[in-house]
mmCIF file as gemmi writes it, N, C-alpha and C atoms, coordinates in Angstrom:
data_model
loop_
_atom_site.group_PDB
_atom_site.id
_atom_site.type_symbol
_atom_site.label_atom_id
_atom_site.label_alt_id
_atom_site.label_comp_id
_atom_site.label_asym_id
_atom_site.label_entity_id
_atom_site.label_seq_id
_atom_site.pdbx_PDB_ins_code
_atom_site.Cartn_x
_atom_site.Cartn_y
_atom_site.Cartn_z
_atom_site.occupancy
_atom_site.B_iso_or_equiv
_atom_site.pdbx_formal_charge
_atom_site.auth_seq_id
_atom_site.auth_asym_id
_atom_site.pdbx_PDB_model_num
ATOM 1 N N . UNK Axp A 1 ? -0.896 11.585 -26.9 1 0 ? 1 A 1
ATOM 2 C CA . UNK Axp A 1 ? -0.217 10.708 -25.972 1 0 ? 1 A 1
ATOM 3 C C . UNK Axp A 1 ? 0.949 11.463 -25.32 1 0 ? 1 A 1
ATOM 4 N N . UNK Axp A 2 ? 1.047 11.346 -23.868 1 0 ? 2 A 1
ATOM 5 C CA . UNK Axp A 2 ? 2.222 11.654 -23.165 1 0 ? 2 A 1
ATOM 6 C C . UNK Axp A 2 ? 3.646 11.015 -23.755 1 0 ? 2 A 1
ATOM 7 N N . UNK Axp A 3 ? 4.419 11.862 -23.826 1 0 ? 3 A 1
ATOM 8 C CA . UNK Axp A 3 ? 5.916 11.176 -24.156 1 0 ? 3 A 1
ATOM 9 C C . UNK Axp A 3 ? 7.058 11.2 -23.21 1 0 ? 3 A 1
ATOM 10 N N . UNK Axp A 4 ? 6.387 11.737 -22.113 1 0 ? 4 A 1
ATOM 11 C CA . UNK Axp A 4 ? 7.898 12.652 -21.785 1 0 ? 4 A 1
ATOM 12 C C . UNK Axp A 4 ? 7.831 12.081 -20.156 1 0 ? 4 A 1
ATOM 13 N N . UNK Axp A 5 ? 6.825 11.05 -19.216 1 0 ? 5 A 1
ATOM 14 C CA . UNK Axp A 5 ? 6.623 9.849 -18.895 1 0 ? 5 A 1
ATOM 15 C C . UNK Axp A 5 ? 5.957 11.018 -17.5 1 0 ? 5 A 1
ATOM 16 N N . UNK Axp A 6 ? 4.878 11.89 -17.981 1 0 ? 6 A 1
ATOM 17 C CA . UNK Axp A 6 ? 4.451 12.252 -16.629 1 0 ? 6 A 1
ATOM 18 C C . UNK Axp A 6 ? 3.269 11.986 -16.384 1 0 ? 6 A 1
ATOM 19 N N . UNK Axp A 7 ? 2.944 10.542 -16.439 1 0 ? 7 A 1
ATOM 20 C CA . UNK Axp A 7 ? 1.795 10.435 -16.218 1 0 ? 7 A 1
ATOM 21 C C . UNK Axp A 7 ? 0.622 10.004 -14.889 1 0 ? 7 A 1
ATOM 22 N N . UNK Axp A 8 ? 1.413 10.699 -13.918 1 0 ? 8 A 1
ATOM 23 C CA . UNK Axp A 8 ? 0.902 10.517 -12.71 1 0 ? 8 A 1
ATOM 24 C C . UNK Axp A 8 ? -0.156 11.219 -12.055 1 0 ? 8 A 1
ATOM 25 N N . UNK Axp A 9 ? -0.901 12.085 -13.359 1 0 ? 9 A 1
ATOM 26 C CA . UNK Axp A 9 ? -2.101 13.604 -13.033 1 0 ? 9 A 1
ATOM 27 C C . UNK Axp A 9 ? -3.373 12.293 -12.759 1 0 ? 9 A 1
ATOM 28 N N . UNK Axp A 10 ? -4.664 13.166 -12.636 1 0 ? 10 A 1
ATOM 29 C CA . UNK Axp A 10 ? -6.057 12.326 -12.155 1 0 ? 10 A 1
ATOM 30 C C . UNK Axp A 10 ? -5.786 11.539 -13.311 1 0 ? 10 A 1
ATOM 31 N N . UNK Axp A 11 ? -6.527 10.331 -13.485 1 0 ? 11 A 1
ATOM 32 C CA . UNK Axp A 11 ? -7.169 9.388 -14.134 1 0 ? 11 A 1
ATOM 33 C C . UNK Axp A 11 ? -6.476 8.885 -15.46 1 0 ? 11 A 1
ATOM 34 N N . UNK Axp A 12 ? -4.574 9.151 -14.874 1 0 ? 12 A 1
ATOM 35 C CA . UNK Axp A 12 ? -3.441 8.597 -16 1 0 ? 12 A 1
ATOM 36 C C . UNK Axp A 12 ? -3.347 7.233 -15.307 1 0 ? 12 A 1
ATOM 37 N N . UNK Axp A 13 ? -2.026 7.203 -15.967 1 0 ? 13 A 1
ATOM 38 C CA . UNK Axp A 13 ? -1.707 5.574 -16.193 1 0 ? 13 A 1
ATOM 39 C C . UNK Axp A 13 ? -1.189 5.541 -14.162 1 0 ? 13 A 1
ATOM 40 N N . UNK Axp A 14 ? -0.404 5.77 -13.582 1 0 ? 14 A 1
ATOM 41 C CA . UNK Axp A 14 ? -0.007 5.889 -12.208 1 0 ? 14 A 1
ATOM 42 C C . UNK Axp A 14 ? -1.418 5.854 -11.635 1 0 ? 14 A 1
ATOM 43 N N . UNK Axp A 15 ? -2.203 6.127 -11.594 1 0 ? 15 A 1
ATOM 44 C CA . UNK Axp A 15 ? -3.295 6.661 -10.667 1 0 ? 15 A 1
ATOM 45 C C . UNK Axp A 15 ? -4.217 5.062 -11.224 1 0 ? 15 A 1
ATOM 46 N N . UNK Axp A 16 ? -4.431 4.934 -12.235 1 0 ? 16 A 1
ATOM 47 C CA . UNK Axp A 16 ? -5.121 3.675 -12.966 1 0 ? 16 A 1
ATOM 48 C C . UNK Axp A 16 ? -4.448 2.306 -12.138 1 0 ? 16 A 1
ATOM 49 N N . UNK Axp A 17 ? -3.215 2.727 -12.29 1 0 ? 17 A 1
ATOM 50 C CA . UNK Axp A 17 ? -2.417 1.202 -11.912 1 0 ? 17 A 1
ATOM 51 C C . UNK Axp A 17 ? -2.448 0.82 -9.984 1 0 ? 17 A 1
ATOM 52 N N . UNK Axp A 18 ? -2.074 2.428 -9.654 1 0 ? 18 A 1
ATOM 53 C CA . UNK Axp A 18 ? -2.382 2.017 -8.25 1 0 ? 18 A 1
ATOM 54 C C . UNK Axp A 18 ? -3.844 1.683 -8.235 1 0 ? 18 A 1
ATOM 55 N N . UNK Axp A 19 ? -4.718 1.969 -8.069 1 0 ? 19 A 1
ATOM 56 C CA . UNK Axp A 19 ? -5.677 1.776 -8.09 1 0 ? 19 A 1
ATOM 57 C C . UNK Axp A 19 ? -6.287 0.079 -8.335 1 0 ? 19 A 1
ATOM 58 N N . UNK Axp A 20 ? -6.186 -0.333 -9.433 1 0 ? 20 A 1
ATOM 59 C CA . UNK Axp A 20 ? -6.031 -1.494 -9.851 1 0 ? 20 A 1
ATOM 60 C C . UNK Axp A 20 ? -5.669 -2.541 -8.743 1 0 ? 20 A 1
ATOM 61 N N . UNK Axp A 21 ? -3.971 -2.018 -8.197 1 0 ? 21 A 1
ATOM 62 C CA . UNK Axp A 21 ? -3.028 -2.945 -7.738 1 0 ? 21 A 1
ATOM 63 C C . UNK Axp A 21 ? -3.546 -2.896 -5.77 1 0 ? 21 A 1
ATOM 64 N N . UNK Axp A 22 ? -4.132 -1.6 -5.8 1 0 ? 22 A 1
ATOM 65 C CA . UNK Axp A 22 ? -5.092 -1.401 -4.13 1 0 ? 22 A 1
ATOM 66 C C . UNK Axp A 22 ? -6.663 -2.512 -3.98 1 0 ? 22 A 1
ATOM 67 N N . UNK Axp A 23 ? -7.047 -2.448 -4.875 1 0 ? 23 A 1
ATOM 68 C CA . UNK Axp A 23 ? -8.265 -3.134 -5.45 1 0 ? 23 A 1
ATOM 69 C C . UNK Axp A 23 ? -7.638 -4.976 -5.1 1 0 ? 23 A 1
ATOM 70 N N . UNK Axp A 24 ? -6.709 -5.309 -5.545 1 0 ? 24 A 1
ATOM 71 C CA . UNK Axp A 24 ? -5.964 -6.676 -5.528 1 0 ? 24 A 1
ATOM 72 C C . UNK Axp A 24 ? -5.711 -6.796 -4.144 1 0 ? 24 A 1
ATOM 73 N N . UNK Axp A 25 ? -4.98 -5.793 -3.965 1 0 ? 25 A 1
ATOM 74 C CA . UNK Axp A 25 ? -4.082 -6.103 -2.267 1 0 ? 25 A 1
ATOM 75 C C . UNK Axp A 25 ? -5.686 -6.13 -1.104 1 0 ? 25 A 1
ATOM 76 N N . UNK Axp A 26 ? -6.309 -5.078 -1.323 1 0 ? 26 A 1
ATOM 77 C CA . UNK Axp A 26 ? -7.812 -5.451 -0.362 1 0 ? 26 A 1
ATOM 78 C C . UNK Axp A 26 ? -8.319 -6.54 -0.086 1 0 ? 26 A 1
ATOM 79 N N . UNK Axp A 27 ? -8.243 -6.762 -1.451 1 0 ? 27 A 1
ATOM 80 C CA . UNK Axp A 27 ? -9.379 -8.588 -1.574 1 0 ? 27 A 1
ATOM 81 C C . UNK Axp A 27 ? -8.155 -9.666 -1.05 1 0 ? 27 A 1
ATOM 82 N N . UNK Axp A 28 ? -6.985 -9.711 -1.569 1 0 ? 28 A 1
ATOM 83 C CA . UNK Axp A 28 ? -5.903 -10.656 -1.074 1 0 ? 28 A 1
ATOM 84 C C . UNK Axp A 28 ? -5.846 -10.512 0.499 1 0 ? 28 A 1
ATOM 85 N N . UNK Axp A 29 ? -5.874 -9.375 1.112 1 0 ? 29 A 1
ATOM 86 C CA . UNK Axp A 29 ? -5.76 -9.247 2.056 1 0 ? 29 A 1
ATOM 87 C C . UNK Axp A 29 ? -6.814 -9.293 3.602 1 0 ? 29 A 1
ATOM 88 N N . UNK Axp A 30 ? -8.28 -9.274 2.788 1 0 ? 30 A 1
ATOM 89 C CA . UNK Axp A 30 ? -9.56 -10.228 3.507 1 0 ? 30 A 1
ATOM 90 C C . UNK Axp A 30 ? -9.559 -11.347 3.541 1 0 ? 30 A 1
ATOM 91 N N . UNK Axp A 31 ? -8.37 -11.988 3.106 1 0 ? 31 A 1
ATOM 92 C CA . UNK Axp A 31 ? -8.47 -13.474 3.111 1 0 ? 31 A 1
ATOM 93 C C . UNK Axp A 31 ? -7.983 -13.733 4.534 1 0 ? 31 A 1
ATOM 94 N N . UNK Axp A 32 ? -8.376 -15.016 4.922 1 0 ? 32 A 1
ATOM 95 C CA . UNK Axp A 32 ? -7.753 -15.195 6.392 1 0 ? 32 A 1
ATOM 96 C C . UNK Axp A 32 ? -6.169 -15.999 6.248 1 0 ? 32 A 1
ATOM 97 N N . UNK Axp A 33 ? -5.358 -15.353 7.182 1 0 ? 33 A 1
ATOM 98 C CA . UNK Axp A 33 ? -3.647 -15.761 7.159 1 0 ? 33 A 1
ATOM 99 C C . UNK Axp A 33 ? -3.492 -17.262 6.628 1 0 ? 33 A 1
ATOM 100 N N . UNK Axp A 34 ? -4.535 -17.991 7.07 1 0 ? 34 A 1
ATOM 101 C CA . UNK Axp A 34 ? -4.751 -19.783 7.525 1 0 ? 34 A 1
ATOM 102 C C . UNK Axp A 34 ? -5.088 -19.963 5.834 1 0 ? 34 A 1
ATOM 103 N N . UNK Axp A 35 ? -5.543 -19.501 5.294 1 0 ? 35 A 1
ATOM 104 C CA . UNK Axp A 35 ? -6.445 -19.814 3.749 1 0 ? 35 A 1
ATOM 105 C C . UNK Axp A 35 ? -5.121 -19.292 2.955 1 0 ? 35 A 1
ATOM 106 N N . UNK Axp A 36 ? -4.435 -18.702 3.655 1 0 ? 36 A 1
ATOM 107 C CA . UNK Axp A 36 ? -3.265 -17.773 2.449 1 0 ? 36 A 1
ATOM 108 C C . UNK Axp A 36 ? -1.796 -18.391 2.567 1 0 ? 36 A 1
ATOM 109 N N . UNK Axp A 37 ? -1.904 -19.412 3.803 1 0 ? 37 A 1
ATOM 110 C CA . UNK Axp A 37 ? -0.839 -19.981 4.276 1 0 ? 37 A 1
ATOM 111 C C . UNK Axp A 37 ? 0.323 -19.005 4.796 1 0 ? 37 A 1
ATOM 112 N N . UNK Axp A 38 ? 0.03 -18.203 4.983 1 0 ? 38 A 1
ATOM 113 C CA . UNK Axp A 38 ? 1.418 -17.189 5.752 1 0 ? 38 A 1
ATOM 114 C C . UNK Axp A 38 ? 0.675 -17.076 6.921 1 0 ? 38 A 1
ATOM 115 N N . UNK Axp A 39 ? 2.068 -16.572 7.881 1 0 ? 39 A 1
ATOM 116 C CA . UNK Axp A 39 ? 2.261 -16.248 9.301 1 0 ? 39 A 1
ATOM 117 C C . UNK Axp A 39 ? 1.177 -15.123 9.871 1 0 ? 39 A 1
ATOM 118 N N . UNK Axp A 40 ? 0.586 -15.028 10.922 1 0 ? 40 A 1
ATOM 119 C CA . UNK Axp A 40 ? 0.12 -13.768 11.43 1 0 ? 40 A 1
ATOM 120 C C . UNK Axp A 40 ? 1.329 -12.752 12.018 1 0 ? 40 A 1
ATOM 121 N N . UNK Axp A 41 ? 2.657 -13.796 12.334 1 0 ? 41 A 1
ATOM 122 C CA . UNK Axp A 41 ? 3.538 -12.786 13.152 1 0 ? 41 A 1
ATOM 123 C C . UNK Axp A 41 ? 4.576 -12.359 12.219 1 0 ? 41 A 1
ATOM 124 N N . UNK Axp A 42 ? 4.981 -13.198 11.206 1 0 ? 42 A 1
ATOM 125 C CA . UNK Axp A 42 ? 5.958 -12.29 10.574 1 0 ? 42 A 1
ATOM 126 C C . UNK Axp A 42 ? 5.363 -11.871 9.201 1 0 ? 42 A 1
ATOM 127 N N . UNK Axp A 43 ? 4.719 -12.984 8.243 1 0 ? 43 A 1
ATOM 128 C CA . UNK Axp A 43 ? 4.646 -12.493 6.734 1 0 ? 43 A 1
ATOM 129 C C . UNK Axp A 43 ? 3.657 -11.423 6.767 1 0 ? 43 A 1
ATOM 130 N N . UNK Axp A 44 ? 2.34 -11.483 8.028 1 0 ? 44 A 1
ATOM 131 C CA . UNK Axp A 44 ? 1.583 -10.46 7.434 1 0 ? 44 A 1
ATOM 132 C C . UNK Axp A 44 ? 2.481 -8.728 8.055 1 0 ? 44 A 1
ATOM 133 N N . UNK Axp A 45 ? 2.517 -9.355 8.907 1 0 ? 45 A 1
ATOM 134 C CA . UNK Axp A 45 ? 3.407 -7.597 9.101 1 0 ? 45 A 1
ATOM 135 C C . UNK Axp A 45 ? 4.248 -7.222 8.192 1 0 ? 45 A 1
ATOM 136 N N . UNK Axp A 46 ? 5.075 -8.165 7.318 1 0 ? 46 A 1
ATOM 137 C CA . UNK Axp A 46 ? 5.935 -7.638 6.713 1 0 ? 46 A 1
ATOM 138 C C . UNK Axp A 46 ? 5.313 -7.223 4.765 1 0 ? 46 A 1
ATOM 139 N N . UNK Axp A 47 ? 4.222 -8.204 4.645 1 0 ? 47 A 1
ATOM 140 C CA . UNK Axp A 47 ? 3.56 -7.908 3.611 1 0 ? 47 A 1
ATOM 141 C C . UNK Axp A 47 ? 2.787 -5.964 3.853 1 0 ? 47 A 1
ATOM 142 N N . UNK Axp A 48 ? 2.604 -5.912 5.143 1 0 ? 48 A 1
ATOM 143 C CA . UNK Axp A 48 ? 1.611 -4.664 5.635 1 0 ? 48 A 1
ATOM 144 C C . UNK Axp A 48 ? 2.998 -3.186 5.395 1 0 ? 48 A 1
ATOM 145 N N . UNK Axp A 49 ? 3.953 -4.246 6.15 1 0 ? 49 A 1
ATOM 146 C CA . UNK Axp A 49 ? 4.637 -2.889 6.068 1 0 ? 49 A 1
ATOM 147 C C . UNK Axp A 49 ? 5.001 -2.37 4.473 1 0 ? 49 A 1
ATOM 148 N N . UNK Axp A 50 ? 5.847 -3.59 3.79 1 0 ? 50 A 1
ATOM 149 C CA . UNK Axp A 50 ? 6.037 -3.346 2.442 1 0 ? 50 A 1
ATOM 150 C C . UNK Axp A 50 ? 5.02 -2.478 1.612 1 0 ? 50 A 1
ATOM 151 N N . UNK Axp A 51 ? 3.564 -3.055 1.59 1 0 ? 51 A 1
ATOM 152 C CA . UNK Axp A 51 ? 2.369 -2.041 1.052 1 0 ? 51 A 1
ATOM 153 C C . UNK Axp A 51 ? 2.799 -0.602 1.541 1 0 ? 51 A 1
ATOM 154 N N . UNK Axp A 52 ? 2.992 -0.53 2.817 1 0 ? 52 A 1
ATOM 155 C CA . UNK Axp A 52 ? 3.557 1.415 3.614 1 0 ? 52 A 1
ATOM 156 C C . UNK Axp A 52 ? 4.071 1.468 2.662 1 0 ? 52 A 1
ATOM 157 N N . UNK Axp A 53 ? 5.63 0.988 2.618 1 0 ? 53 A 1
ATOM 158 C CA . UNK Axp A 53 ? 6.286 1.74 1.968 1 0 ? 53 A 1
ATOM 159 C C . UNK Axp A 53 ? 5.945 2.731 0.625 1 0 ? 53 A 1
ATOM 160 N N . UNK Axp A 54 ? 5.574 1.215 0.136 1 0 ? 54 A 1
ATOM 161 C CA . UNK Axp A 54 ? 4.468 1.504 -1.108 1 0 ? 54 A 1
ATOM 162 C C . UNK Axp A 54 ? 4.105 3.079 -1.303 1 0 ? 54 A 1
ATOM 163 N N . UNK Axp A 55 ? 3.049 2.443 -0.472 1 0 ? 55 A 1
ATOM 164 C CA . UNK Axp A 55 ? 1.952 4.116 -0.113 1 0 ? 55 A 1
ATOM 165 C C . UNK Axp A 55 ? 2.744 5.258 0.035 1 0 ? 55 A 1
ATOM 166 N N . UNK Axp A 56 ? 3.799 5.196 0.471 1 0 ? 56 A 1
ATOM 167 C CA . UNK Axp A 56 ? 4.437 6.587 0.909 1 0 ? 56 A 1
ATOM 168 C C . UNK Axp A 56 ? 5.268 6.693 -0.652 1 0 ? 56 A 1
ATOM 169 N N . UNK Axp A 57 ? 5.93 5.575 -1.034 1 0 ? 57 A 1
ATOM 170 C CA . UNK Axp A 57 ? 6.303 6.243 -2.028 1 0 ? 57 A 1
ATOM 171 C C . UNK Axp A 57 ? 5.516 6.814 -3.075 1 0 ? 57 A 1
ATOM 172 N N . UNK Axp A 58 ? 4.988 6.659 -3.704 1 0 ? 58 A 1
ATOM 173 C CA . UNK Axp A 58 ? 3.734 7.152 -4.316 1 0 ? 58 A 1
ATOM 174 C C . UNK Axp A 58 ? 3.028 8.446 -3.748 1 0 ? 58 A 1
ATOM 175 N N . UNK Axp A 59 ? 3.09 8.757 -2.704 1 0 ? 59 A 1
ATOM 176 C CA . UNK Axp A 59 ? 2.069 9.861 -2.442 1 0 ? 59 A 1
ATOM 177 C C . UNK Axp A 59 ? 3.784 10.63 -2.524 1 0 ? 59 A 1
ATOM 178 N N . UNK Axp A 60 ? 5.304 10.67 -2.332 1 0 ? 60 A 1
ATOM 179 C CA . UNK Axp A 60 ? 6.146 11.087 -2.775 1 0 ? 60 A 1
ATOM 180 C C . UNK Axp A 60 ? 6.136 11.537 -4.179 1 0 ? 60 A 1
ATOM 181 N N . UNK Axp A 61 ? 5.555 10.684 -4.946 1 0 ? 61 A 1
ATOM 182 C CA . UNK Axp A 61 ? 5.289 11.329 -6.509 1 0 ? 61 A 1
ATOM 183 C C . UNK Axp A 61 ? 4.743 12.156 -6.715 1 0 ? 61 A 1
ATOM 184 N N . UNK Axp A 62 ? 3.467 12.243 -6.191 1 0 ? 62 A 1
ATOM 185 C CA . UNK Axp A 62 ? 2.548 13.374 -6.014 1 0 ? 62 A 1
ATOM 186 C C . UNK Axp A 62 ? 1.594 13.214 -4.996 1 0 ? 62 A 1
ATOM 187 N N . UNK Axp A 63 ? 1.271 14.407 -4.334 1 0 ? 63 A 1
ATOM 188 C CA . UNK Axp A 63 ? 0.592 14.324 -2.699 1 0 ? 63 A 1
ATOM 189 C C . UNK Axp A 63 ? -0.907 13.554 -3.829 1 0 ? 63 A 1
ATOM 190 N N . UNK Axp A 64 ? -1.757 14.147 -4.967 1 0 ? 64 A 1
ATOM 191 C CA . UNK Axp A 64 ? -3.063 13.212 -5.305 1 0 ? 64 A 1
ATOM 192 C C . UNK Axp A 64 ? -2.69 12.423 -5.147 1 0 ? 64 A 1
ATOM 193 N N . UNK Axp A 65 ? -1.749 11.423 -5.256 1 0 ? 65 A 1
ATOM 194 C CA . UNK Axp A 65 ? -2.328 9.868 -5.33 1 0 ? 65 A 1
ATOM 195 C C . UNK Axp A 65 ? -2.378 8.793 -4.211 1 0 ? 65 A 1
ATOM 196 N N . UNK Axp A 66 ? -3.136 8.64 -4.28 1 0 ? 66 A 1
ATOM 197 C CA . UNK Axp A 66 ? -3.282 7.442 -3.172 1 0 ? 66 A 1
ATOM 198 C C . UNK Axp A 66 ? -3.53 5.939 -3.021 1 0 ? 66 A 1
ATOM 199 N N . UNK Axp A 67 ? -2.912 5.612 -2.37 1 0 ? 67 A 1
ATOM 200 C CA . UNK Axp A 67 ? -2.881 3.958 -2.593 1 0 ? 67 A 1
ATOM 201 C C . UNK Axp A 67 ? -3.756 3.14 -1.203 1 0 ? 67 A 1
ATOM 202 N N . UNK Axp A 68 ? -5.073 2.973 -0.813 1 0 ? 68 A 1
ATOM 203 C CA . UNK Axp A 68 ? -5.209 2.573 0.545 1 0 ? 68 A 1
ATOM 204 C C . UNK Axp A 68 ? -5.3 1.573 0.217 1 0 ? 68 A 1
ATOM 205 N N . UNK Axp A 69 ? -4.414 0.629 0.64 1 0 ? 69 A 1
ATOM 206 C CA . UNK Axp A 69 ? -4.564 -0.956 0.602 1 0 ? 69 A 1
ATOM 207 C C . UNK Axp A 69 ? -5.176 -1.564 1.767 1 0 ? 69 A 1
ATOM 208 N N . UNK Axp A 70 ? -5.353 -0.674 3.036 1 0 ? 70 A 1
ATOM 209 C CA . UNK Axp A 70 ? -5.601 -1.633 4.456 1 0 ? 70 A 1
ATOM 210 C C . UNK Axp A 70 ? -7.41 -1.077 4.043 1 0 ? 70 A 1
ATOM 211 N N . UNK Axp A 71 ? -8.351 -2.415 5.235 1 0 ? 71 A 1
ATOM 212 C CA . UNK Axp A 71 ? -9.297 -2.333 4.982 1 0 ? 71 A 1
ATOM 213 C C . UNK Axp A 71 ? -10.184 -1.179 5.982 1 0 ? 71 A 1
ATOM 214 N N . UNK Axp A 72 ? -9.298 -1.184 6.992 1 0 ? 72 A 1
ATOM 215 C CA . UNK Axp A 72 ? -9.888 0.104 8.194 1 0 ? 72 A 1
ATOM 216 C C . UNK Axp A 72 ? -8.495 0.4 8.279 1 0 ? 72 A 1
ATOM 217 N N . UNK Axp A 73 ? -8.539 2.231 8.88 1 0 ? 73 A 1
ATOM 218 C CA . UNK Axp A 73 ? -7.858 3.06 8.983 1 0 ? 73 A 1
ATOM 219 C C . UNK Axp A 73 ? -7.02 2.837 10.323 1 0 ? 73 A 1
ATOM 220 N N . UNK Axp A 74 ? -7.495 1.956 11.304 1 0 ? 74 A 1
ATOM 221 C CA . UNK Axp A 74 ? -7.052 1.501 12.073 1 0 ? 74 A 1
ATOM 222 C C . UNK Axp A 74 ? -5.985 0.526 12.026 1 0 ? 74 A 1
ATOM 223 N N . UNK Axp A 75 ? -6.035 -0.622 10.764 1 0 ? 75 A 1
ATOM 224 C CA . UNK Axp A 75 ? -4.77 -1.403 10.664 1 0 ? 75 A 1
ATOM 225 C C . UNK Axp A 75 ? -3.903 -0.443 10.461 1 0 ? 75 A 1
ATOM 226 N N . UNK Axp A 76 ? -4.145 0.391 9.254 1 0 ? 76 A 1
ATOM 227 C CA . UNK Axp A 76 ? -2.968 1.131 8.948 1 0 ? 76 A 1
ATOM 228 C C . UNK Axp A 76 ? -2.299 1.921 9.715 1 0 ? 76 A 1
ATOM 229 N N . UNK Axp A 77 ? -3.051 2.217 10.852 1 0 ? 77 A 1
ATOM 230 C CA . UNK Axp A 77 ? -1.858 2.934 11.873 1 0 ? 77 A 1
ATOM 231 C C . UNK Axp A 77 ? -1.513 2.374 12.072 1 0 ? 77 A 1
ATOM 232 N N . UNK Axp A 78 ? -1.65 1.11 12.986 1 0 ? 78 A 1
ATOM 233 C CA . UNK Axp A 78 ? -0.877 0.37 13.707 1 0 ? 78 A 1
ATOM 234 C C . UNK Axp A 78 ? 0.122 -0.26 12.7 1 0 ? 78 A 1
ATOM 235 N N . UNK Axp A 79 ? 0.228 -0.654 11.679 1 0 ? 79 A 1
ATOM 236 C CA . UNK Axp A 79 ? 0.886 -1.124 11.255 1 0 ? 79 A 1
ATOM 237 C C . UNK Axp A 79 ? 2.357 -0.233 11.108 1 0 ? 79 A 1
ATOM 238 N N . UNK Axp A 80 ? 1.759 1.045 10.656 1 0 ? 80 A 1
ATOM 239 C CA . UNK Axp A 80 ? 2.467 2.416 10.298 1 0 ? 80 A 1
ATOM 240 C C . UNK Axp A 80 ? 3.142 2.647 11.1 1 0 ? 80 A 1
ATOM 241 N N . UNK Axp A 81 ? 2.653 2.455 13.055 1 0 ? 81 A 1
ATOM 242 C CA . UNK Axp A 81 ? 3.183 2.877 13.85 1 0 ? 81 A 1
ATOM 243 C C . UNK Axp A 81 ? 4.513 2.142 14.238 1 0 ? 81 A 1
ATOM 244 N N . UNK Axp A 82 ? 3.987 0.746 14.354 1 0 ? 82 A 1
ATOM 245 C CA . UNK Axp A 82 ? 4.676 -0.924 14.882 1 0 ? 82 A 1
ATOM 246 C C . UNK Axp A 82 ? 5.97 -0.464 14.226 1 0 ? 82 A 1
ATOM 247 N N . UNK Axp A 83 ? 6.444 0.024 12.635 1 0 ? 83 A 1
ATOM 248 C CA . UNK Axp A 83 ? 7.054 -0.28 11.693 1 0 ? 83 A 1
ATOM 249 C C . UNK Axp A 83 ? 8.152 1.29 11.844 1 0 ? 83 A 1
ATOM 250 N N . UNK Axp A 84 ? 7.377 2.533 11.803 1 0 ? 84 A 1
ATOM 251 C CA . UNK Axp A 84 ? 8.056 3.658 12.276 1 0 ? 84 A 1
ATOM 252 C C . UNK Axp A 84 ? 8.868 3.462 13.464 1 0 ? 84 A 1
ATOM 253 N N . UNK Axp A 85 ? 8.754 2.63 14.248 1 0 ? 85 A 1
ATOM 254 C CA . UNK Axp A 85 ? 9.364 2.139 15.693 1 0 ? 85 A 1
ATOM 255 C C . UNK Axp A 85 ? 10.841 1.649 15.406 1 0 ? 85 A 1
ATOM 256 N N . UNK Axp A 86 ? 10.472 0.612 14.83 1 0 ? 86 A 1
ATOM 257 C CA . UNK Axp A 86 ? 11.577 -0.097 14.263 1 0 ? 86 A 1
ATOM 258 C C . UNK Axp A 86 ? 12.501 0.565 13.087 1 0 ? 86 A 1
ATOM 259 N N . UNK Axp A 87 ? 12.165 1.247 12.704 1 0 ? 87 A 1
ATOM 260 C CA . UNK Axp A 87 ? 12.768 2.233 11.418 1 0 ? 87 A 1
ATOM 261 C C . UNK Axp A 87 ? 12.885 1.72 10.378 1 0 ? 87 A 1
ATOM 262 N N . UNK Axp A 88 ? 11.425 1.03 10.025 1 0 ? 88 A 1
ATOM 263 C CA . UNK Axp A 88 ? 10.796 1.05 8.448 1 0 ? 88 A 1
ATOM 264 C C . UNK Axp A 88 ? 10.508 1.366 7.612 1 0 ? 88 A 1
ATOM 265 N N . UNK Axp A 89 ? 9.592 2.256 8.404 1 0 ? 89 A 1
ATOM 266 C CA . UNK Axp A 89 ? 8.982 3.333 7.277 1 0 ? 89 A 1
ATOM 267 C C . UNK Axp A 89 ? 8.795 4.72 8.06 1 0 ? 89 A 1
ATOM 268 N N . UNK Axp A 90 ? 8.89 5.26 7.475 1 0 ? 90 A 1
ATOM 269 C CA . UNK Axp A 90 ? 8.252 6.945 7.616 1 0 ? 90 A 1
ATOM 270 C C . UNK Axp A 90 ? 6.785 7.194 6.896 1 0 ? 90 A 1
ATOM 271 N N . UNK Axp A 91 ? 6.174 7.873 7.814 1 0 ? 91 A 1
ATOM 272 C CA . UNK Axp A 91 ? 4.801 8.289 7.806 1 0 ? 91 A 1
ATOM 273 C C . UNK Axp A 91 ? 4.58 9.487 6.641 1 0 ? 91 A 1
């Protein structure tokens, strides 16, 4: 067992959990706004951006890991972009 809390290599506990927690946010996030009761204009952008942050912090831990929570590569720019504008997040 690791003691010394680096467990962010392939197929540790960091990599397990994102994973897990990307798996959740996908399916939560095929749901339609109307079924989930939040906004299209503010909660989902701000749920989208928060996930960024997410993502970036984590791939900050280590460039392996990855977190894709959006379902096409296309939300995630735009979202990425909308949010870099405003000075949210960094890419």
């Amino acid at each position: 067992m690791n003691v010394d809390n680096e467990l962010w290599g392939k197929g540790e506990a960091l990599e397990k959990g994102a994973k897990a927690l990307e798996a959740q946010w996908k399916k939560l996030l095929a749901v339609e706004n109307i079924v989930l009761h939040i906004d299209p204009e503010y909660t989902r952008p701000a749920i989208e951006s928060l996930l960024g942050m997410f993502e970036n912090q984590l791939r900050g831990y280590h460039n392996s890991l990855q977190f894709k929570w959006w379902t096409n590569a296309g939300d995630r720019k735009k979202v990425v972009t909308e949010h870099v504008d405003r000075g949210a997040l960094t890419a």
